[in-house]
BASEDREN-728499 format. One record per residue (C-alpha): z, x, y; residue number from 1; residue in one letter. Coordinates in steps of 0.1 Angstrom, whole numbers, plus 5000, padded with zeros to 4 digits. Example, Ala and Ser with C-alpha at 12.3 -4.5 7.8 and 13.67 -1.06 7.14 Angstrom:
<sites>
<site <5078, 5123, 4955>, 1, "A">
<site <5071, 5137, 4989>, 2, "S">
</sites>
This chain:
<sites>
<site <0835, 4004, 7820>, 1, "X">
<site <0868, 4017, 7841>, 2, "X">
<site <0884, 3991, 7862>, 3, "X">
<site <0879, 4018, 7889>, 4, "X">
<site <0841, 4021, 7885>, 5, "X">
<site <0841, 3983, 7887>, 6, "X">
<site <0862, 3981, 7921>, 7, "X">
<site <0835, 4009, 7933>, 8, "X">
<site <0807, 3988, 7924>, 9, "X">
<site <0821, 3954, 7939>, 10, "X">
<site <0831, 3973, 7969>, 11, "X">
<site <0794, 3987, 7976>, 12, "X">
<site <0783, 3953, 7972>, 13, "X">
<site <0805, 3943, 8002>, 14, "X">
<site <0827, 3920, 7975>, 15, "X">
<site <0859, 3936, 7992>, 16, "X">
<site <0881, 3904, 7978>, 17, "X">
<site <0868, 3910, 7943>, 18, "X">
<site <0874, 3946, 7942>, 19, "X">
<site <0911, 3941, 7955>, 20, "X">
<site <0920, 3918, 7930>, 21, "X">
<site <0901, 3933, 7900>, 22, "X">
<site <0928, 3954, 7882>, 23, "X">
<site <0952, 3926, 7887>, 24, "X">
<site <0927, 3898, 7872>, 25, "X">
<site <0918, 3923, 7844>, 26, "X">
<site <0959, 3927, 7836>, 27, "X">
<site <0961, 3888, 7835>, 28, "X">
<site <0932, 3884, 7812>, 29, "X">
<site <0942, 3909, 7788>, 30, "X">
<site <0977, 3891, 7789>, 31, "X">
<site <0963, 3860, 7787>, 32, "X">
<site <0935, 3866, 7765>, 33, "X">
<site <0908, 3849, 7792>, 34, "X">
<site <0869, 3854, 7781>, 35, "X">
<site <0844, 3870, 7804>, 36, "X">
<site <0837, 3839, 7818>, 37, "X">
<site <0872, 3832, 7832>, 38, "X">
<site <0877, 3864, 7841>, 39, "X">
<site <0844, 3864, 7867>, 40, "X">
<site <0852, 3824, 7875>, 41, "X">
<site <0887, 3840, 7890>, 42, "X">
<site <0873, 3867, 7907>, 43, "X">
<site <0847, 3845, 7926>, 44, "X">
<site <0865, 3818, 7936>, 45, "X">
<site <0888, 3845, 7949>, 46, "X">
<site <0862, 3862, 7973>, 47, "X">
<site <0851, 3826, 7976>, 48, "X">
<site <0887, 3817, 7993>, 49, "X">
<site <0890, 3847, 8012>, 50, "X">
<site <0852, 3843, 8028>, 51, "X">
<site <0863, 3809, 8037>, 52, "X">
<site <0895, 3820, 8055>, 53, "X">
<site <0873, 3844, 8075>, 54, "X">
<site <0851, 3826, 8082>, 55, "X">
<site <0871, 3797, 8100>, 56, "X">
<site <0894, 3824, 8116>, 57, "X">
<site <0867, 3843, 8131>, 58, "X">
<site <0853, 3805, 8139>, 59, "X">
<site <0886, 3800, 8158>, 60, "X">
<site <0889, 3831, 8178>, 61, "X">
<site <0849, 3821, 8189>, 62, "X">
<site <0855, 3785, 8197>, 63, "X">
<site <0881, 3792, 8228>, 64, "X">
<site <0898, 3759, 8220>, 65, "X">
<site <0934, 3756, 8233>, 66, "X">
<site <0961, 3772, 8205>, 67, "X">
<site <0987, 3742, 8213>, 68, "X">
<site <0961, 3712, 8214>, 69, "X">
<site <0959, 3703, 8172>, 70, "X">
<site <0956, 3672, 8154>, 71, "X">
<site <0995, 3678, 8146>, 72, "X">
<site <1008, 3677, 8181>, 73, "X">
<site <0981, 3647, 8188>, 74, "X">
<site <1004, 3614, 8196>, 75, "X">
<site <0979, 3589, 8179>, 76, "X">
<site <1007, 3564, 8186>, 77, "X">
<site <0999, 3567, 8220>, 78, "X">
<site <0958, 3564, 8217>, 79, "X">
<site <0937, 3536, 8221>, 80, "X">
<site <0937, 3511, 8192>, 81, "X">
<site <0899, 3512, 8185>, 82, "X">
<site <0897, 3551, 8193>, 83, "X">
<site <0926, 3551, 8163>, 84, "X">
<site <0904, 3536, 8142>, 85, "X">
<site <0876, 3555, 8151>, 86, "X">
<site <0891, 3591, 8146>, 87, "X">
<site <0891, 3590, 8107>, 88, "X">
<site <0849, 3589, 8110>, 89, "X">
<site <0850, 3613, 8136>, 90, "X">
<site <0870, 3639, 8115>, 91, "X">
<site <0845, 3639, 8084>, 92, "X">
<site <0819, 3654, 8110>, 93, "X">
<site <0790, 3629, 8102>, 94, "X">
<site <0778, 3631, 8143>, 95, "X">
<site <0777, 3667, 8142>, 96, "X">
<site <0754, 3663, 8114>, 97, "X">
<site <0737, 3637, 8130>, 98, "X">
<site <0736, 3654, 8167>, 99, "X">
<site <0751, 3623, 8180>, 100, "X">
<site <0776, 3636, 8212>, 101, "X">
<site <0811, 3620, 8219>, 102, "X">
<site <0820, 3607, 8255>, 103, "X">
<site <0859, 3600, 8262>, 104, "X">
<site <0862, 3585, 8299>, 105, "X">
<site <0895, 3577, 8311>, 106, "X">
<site <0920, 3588, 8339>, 107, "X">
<site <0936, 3617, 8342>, 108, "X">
<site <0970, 3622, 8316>, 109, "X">
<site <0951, 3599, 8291>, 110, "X">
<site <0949, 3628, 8266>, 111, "X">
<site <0913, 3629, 8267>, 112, "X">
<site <0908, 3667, 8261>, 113, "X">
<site <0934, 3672, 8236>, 114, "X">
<site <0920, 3647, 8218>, 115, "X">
<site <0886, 3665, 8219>, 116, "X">
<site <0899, 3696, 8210>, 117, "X">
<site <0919, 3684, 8185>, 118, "X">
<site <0889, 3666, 8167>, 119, "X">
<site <0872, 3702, 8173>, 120, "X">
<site <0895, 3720, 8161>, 121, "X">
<site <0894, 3704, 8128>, 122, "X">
<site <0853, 3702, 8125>, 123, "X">
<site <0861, 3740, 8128>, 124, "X">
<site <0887, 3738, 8093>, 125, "X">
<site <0874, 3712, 8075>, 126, "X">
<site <0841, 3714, 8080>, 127, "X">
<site <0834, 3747, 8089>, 128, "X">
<site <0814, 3738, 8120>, 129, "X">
<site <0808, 3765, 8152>, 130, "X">
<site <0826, 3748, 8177>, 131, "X">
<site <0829, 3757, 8217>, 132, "X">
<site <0852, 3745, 8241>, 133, "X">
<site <0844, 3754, 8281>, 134, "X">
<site <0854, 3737, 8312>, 135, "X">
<site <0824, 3721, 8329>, 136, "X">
<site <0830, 3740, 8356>, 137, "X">
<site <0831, 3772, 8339>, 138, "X">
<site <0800, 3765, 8321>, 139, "X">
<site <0784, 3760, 8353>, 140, "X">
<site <0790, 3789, 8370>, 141, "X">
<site <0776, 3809, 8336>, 142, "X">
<site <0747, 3791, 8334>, 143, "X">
<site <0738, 3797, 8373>, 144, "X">
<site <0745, 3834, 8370>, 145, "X">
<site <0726, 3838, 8340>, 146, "X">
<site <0696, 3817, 8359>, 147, "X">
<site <0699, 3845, 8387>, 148, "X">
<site <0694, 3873, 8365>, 149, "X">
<site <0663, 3860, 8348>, 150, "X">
<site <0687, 3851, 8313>, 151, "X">
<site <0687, 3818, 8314>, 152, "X">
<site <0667, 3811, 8282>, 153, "X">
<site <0691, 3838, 8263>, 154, "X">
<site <0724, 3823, 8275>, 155, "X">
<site <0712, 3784, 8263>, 156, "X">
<site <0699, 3803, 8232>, 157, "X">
<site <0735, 3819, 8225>, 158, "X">
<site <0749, 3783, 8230>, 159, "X">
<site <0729, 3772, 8204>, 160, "X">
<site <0742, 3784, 8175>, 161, "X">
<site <0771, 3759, 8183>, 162, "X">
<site <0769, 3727, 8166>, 163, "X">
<site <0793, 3709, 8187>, 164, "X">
<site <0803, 3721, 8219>, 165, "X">
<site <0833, 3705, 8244>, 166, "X">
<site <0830, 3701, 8276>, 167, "X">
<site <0856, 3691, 8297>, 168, "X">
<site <0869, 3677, 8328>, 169, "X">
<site <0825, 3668, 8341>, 170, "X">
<site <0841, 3645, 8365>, 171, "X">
<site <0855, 3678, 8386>, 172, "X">
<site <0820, 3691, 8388>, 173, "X">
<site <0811, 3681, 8422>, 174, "X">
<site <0785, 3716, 8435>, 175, "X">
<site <0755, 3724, 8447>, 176, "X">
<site <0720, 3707, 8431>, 177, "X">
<site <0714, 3743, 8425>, 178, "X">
<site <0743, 3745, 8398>, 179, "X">
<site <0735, 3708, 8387>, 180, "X">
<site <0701, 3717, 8376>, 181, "X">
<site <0713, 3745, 8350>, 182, "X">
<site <0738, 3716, 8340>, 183, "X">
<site <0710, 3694, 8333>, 184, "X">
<site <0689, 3720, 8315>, 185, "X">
<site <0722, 3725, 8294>, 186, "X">
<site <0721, 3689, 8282>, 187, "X">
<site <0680, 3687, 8282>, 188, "X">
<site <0680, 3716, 8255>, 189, "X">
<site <0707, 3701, 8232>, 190, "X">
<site <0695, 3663, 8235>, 191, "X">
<site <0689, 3652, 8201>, 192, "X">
<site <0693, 3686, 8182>, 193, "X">
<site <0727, 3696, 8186>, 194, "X">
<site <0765, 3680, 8197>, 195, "X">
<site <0780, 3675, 8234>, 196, "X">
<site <0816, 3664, 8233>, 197, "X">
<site <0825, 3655, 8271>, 198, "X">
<site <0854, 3640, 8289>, 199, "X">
<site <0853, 3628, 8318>, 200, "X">
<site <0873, 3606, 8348>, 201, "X">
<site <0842, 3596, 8365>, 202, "X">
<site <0823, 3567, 8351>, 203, "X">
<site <0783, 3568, 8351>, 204, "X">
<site <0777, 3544, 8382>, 205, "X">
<site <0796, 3576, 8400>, 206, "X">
<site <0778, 3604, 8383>, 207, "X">
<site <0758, 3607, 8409>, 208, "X">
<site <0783, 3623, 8430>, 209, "X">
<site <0779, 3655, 8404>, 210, "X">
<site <0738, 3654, 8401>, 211, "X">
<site <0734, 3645, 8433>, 212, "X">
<site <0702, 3627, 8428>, 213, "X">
<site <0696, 3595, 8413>, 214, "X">
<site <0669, 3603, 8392>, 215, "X">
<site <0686, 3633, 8375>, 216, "X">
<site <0721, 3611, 8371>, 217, "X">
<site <0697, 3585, 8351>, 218, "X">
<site <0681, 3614, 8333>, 219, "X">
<site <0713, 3632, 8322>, 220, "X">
<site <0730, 3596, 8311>, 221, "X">
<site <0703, 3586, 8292>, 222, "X">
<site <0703, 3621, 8271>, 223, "X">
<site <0737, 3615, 8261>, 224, "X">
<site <0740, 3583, 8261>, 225, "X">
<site <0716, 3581, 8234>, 226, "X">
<site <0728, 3587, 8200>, 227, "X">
<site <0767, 3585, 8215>, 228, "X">
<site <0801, 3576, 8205>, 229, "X">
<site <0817, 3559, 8237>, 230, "X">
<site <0856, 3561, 8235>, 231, "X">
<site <0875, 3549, 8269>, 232, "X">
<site <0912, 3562, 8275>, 233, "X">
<site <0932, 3534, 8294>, 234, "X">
<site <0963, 3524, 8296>, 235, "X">
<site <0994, 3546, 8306>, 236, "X">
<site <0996, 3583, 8311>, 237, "X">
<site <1007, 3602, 8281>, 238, "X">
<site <1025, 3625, 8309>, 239, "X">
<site <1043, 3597, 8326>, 240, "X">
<site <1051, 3581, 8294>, 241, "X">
<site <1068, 3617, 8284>, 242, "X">
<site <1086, 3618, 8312>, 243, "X">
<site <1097, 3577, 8307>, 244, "X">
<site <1111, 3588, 8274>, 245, "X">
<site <1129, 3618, 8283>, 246, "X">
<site <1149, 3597, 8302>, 247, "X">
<site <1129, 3597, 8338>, 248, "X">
<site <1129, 3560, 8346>, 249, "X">
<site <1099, 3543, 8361>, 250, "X">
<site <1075, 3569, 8378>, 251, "X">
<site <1052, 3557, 8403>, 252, "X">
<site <1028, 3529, 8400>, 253, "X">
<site <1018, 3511, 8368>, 254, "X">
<site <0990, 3527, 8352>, 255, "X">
<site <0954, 3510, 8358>, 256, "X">
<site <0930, 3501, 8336>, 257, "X">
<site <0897, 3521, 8329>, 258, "X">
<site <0865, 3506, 8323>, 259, "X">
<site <0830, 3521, 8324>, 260, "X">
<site <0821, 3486, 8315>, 261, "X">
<site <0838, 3467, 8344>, 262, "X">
<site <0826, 3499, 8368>, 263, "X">
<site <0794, 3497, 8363>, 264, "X">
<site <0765, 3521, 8354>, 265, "X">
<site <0736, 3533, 8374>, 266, "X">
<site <0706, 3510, 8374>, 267, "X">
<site <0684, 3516, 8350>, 268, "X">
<site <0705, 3538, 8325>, 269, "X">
<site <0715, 3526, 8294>, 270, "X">
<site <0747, 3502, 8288>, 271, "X">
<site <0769, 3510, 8255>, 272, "X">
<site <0769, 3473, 8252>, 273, "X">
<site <0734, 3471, 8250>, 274, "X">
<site <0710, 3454, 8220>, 275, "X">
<site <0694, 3490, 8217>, 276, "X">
<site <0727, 3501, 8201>, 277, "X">
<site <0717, 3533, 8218>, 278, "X">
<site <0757, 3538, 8221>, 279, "X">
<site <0791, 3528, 8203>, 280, "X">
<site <0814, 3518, 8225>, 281, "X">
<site <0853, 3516, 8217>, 282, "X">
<site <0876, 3503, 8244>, 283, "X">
<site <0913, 3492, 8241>, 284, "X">
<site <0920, 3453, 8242>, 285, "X">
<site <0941, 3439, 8267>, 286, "X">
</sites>
């Protein structure tokens, strides 16, 4: 058969990689001498490549995570001991699998969210996992418009094909009980079947200031609370430390410590420290 019938034929079964490289694999394997069998191994794990680098750039463009947050740029020196230890699991993607969620708590500058979307980013290349990264607030306000137009059920549907998505900054959510409940409904449908990666300043005893009802604070903590990875940012701003080394001095106060444990949680929701295990919780040592 001519090579050119060949690259027809690939090409018409949408094996665009194969056909592009088939005269120049068919030149190497008469030069070489390969069998058949080499010859079709080259080709596939050509197209094989090439699907894979599709596939995760076209997963990149769809997850919206920041271009300049990467594991590369990520000053592990400057994390928490325990969430250092920690990331290596996190990377290999078991929780996705799993639908276990990650919540990062700490102050504001701890690097909470470029750690999250570093750790999505490379569930995205390593793993091959949909990722999504939204600010809370953003997600809100989709949600609710959706719920006014009757679309509700189509918008959570659309999420879903997501295994893992990021939310960011809850602790600046702070609207109406109208905009709360699609929140809720948000966590409610992914409870137990797929990811939540959140970060957060507030700590659960304060949650209630963004549900604004007891009941539906305990209800949303217990969803992801269960089946959770607990990592707490303390110590010193990664932005005031940047500024200390590039020759700033001391700015401000000293940086205080953050502890969900030491706040508190509502009554009745479930404590990382708990028997149940219903939570791993990794705080930094004093």
């Amino acid at each position: 058969m001519p090579a050119e019938s060949l690259e027809m034929l690939l090409r018409e079964f949408c094996l665009t990689t194969m056909a592009a490289r088939c005269g120049e694999m068919l030149e190497s394997a008469e030069a070489q001498n390969w069998g058949y069998r080499k010859f079709l191994l080259q080709l596939c794990e050509a197209e094989a490549a090439d699907r894979r680098e599709r596939k995760q750039q076209r997963l990149l463009r769809e997850s919206k995570l920041p271009a300049g947050k990467t594991l590369g740029n990520l000053a592990e020196e400057q994390l928490p001991a325990k969430v250092r230890r920690q990331l290596p699991t996190l990377l290999e993607g078991g929780f996705v699998e799993r639908a276990e969620n990650v919540l990062v708590f700490g102050l504001p500058g701890r690097g909470k969210t470029h750690f999250l979307c570093a750790l999505g980013r490379e569930l995205v290349l390593r793993r091959g996992y949909a990722v999504y990264f939204t600010p809370t607030f953003k997600l809100v306000q989709q949600l609710l418009a959706a719920k006014k137009e009757w679309r509700l059920e189509a918008a959570l549907k659309k999420l879903d094909r997501f295994a893992a998505i990021i939310l960011d900054d809850l602790g600046y959510v702070q609207q109406s009980r109208e905009e709360m409940e699609v929140l809720f409904t948000f966590l409610a449908e992914r409870y137990e079947r797929r990811s939540v990666l959140l970060s957060s300043n507030l700590v659960f005893s304060k949650w209630d200031q963004i549900f604004k009802d007891p009941m539906t604070t305990m209800a949303a903590v217990d969803r992801l609370v269960h089946h959770a990875i607990i990592l707490e940012f303390d110590g010193e701003s990664q932005r005031v430390s940047g500024v200390r080394r590039q020759g700033g001095g001391e700015p401000g106060a000293p940086a205080r410590p953050f502890s969900s444990a030491a706040s508190g949680a509502p009554k009745g929701a479930p404590d990382s420290a708990s028997p149940k295990g219903r939570a791993q919780s990794v705080s930094q040592s004093k």
